[in-house]
C-alpha positions as CSV (number, residue, x, y, z in Angstrom):
1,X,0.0,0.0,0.0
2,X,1.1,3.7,0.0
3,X,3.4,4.7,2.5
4,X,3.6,8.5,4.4
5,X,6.7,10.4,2.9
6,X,7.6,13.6,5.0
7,X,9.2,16.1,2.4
8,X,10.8,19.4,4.0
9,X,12.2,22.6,2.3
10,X,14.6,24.3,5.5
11,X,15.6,27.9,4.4
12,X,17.4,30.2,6.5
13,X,14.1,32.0,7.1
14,X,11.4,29.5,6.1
15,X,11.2,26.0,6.5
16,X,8.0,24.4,4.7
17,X,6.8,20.9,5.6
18,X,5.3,18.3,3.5
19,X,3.1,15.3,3.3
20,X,2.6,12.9,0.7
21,X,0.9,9.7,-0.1
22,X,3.4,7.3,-2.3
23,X,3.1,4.1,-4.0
24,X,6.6,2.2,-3.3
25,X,6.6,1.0,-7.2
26,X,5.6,3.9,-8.8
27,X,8.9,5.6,-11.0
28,X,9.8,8.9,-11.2
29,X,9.5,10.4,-14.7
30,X,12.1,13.1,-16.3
31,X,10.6,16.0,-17.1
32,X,7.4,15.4,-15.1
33,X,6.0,15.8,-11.8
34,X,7.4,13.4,-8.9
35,X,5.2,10.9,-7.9
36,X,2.9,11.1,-4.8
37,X,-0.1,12.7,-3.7
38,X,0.1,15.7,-1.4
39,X,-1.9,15.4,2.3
40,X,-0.5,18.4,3.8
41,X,1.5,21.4,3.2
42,X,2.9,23.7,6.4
43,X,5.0,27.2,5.8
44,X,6.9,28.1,9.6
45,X,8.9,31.5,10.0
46,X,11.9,30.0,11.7
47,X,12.1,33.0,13.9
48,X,9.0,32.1,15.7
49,X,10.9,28.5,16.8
50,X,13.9,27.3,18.9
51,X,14.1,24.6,17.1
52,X,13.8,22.5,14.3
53,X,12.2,20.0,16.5
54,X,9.5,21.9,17.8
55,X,8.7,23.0,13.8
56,X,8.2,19.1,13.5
57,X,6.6,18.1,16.6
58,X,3.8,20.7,15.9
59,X,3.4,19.6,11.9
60,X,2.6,16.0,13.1
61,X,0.8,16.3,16.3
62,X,-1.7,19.3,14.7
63,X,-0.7,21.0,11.6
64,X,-0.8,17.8,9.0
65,X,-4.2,16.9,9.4
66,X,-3.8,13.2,10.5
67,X,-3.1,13.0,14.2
68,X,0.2,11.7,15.0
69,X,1.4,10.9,11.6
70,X,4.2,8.7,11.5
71,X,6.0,8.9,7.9
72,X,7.9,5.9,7.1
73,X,11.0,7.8,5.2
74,X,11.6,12.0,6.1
75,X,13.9,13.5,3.4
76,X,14.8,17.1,4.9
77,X,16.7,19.8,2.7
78,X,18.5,22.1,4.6
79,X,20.6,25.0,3.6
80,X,23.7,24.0,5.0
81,X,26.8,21.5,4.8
82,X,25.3,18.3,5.3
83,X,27.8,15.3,6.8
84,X,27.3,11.7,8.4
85,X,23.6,12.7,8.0
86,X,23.9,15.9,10.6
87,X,23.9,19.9,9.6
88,X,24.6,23.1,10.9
89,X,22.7,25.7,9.4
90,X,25.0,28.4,6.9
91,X,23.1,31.3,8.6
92,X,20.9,30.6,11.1
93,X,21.8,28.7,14.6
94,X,20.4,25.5,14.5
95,X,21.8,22.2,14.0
96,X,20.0,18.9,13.0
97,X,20.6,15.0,13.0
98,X,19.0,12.6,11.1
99,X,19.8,9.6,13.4
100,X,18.1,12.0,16.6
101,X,15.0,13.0,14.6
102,X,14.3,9.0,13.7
103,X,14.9,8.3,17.3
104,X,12.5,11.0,18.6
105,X,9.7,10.7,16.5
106,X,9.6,7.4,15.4
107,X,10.0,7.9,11.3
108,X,12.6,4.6,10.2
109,X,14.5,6.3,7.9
110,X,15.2,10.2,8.0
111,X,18.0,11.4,5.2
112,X,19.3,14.8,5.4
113,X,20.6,16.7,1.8
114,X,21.8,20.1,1.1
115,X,18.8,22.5,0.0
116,X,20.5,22.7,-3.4
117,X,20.7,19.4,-4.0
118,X,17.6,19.0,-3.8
119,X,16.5,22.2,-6.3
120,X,19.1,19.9,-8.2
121,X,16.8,16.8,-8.3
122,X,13.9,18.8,-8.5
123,X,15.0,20.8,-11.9
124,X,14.7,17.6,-13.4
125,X,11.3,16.9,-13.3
126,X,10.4,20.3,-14.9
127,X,8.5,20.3,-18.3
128,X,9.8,22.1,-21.1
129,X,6.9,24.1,-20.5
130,X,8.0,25.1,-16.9
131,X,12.1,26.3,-18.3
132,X,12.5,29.6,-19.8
133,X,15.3,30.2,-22.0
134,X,18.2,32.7,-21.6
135,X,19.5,32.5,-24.7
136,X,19.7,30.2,-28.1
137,X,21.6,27.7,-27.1
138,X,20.3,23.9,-27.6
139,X,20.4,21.8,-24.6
140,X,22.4,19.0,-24.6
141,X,21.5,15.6,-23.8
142,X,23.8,14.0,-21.0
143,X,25.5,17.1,-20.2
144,X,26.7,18.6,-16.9
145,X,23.7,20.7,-15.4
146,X,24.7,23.4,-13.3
147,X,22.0,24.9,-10.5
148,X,22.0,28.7,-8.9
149,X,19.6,30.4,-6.9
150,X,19.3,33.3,-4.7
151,X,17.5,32.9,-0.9
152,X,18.7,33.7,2.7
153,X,21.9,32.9,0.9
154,X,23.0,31.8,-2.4
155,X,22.7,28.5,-3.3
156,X,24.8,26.4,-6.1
157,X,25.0,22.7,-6.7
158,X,25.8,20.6,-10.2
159,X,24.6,17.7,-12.0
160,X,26.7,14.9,-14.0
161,X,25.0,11.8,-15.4
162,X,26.0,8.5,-14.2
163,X,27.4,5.7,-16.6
164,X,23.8,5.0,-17.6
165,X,22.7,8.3,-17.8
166,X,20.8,9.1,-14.6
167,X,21.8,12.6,-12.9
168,X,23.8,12.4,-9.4
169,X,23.4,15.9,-8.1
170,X,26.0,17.4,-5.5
171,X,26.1,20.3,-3.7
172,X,28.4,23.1,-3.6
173,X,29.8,26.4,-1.7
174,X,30.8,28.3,-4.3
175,X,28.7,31.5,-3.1
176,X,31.8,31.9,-0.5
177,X,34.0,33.0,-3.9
178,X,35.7,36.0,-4.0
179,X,33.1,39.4,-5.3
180,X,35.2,40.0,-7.9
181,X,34.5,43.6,-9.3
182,X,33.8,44.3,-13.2
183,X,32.7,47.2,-14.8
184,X,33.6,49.2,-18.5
185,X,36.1,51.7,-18.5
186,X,35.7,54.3,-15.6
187,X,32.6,52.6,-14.0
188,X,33.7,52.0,-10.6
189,X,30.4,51.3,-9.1
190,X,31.4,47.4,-8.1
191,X,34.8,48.6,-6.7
192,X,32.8,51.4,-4.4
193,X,30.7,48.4,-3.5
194,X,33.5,46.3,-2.5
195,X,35.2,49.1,-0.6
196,X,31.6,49.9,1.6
197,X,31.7,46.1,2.3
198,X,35.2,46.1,3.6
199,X,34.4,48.6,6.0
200,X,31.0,47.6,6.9
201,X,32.2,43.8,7.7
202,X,35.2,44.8,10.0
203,X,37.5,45.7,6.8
204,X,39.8,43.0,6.9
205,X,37.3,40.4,5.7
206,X,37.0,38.9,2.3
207,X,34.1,39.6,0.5
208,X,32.1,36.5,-0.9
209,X,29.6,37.0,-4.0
210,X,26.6,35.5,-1.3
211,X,27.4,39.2,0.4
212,X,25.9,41.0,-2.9
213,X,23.8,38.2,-4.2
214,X,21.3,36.7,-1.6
215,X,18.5,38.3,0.5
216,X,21.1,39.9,2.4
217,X,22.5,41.1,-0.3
218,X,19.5,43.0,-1.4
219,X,20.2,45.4,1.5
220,X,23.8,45.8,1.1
221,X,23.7,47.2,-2.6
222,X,21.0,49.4,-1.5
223,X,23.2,50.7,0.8
C-alpha cells in the first residue's frame, strides 16, 4: 500500500513541511511531476521557533491533518553542509541530525541533503513548459547541469549523469567565492561596492559573492 513520505524545504528564514501519499513502485518520470499525492502542506517563520524539532513536533501532532502521523522515510533539505547525516545551518543557529529526529519521532529512515541538492533533483522533473530560456543555445542531452539560486543565501549545486545516464546531483559552496569587481572603462560602481563592504564587515574580511547576491544582499547594494 502507499506509504507517508515527509518532504521538508529548511531555508534560513522558512522552512516548509510536506506530506505525501506514495506508492513504493511507482517511478519517477524526467521531465514530469514526482510521484505522490500531497496530504499536507505547512510554511513556519523559523524566527518564531527554537528549534527544528518543535517545527516538526507541531506539523505532526496538529498541523498535517492526520493525528500523530508517522511517515515511514523524512527527506529534509536544509541549507547547510550536510555530513554523516547531521547539519549546521550556513546562517541561522540550529543544528539537526537525522539519526536523533528518527529516534524522537519514530519515522525509520530520515535522510538529510543540502537545499541545493535537492533544487538539483527537482529541476529535473520540470516540463519544457515550466524552463525559460536565456538565450539560443540547444540543450544538450547528457550534459553537466549546473544549479543557482538566490534565498537567505546563495545557493549552487551541479549535476553529471552516471554511466547510464541518470543525474547524481551534489552540492556546492561556491557563493563563498571571492566578489570580484567588473565594470567598462571608468565605471567604478562594483569597486565602491567592495570598498563599503570592507568597512562595513570589520575591513579586513574577504568579500564572498553571497554578500551582494542573496537576501542579504539585497540590503547591502541598497546601501
Amino acid at each position: 500500500g502507499e506509504k507517508l513520505v515527509l518532504s521538508a524545504d529548511c531555508g534560513g528564514t522558512t522552512t516548509r513541511l510536506m506530506l505525501y501519499r506514495v506508492a513504493p513502485n511507482e517511478a519517477v518520470v524526467p521531465k514530469q511531476p514526482a510521484p505522490g499525492a500531497l496530504v499536507a502542506e505547512e510554511k513556519y517563520p523559523n524566527i518564531a521557533f527554537k528549534s527544528f524539532e518543535d517545527i516538526l513536533h507541531l506539523f505532526l501532532t496538529e498541523d498535517c491533518g492526520l493525528p500523530n502521523a508517522r511517515p515511514s522515510v523524512a527527506v529534509l533539505a536544509l541549507a547547510g553542509v550536510v555530513m554523516n547525516n547531521q547539519c549546521r545551518f550556513t546562517n541561522l543557529d540550529w543544528h539537526i541530525s537525522g539519526h536523533e529526529l528518527s529516534s524522537t519521532f519514530k519515522i525509520p529512515k530520515v535522510e538529510l541533503i543540502n537545499d541545493f541538492v535537492a533544487q538539483g533533483y527537482g529541476m529535473l522533473t520540470l516540463g519544457d513548459d515550466e524552463v525559460q530560456k536565456l538565450n539560443d543555445a540547444t540543450p544538450q542531452v547528457g550534459a553537466p547541469i549546473a544549479c543557482i539560486g538566490a534565498g537567505t543565501g546563495l545557493g549552487q549545486c551541479f549535476l553529471v549523469p552516471d554511466s547510464r545516464g541518470e543525474y547524481h546531483c551534489y552540492p556546492s559552496e561556491g557563493a563563498h567565492g571571492e566578489f570580484a569587481p567588473r565594470g567598462a572603462g571608468t565605471d567604478f560602481t562594483q569597486i565602491e561596492l567592495l570598498k563599503h563592504l570592507k568597512v562595513k564587515l570589520n575591513g579586513w574580511n574577504r568579500i564572498s559573492v553571497e554578500r551582494v547576491v542573496s537576501g542579504t544582499g539585497i540590503c547591502n547594494v541598497y546601501e
